[in-house]
N, C-alpha and C positions, 0 to 999 in steps of 0.2 A: 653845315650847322650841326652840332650836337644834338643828337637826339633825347640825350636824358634831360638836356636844357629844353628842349621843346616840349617837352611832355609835362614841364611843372607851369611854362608859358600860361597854359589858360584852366580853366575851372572844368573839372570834369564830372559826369554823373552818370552812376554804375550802370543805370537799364535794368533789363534788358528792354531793348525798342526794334520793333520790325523795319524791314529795310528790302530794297532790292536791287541788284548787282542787274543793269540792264543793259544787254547787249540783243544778241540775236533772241536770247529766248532770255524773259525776267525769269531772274533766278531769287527766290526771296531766302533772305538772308537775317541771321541774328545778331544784330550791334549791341554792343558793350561799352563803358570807357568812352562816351559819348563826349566831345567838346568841340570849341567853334574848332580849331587845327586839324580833328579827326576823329577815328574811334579804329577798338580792333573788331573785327567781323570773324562771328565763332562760323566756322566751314570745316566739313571732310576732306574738299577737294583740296589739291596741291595748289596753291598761288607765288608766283616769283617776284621777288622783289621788282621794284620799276614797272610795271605791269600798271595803266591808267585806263580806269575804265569808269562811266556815267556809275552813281550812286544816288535810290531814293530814299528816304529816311522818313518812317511815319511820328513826328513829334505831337508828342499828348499833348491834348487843348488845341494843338494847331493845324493836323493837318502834314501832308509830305510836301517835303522838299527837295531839289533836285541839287547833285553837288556833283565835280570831278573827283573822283580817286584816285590815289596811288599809291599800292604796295611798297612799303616801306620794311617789312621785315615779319617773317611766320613761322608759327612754329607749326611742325609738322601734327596731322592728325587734331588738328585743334582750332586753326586759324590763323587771321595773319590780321595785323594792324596797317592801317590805309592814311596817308594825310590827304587835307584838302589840300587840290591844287587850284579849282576853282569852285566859285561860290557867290551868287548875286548878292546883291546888297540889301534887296528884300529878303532872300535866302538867307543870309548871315545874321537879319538882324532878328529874324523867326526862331532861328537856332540859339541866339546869345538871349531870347527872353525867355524860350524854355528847358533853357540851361537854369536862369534866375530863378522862374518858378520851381524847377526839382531840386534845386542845391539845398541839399539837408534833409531832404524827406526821403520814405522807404522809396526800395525800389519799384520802379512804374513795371505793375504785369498786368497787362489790359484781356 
């Protein structure tokens, strides 16, 4: 799949929104570029393409959600952009109403 075709696929809103990359140790992390497909995640550390790891995401008004990720491409010293790979249906449909709610408004900094 083309990724600049993915990237206009769905509705995206700027953030920033807190998040955490959970593995052996929650690592909380800053999302950006939020949409149902993914978001890029601002980090120091070095992430590699392909790399799938659990992600939570605290959506305003709603609450967090649990999603799979994977590293689709980073830029170094900055961060890396993640697509979902999986996402419940409660999850997806949490994420697509508080996509609806933010689209057009300033950015949410809680």
């Amino acid at each position: 799949m083309d990724v600049t075709a993915n990237r206009r696929e769905y509705l995206r809103v700027v953030g920033p929104f807190d998040g955490r990359r959970v593995g052996a140790l929650e690592i909380p992390v800053r999302i950006y570029d939020l949409s149902e497909g993914g978001c890029f995640i601002h980090a120091m550390h070095e992430q590699q393409p392909g790399i799938r790891f659990p992600l939570e995401i605290d959506l305003p008004y709603d609450g967090w959600v649990r999603v799979k990720a994977e590293t689709i491409y980073r830029k170094p010293e900055f961060g890396y952009a993640v697509r979902f790979t999986e996402i419940t249906d409660e999850a997806g449909a949490r994420l697509r109403r508080c996509l609806e709610l933010l689209q057009g408004r300033a950015p949410y900094d809680p």
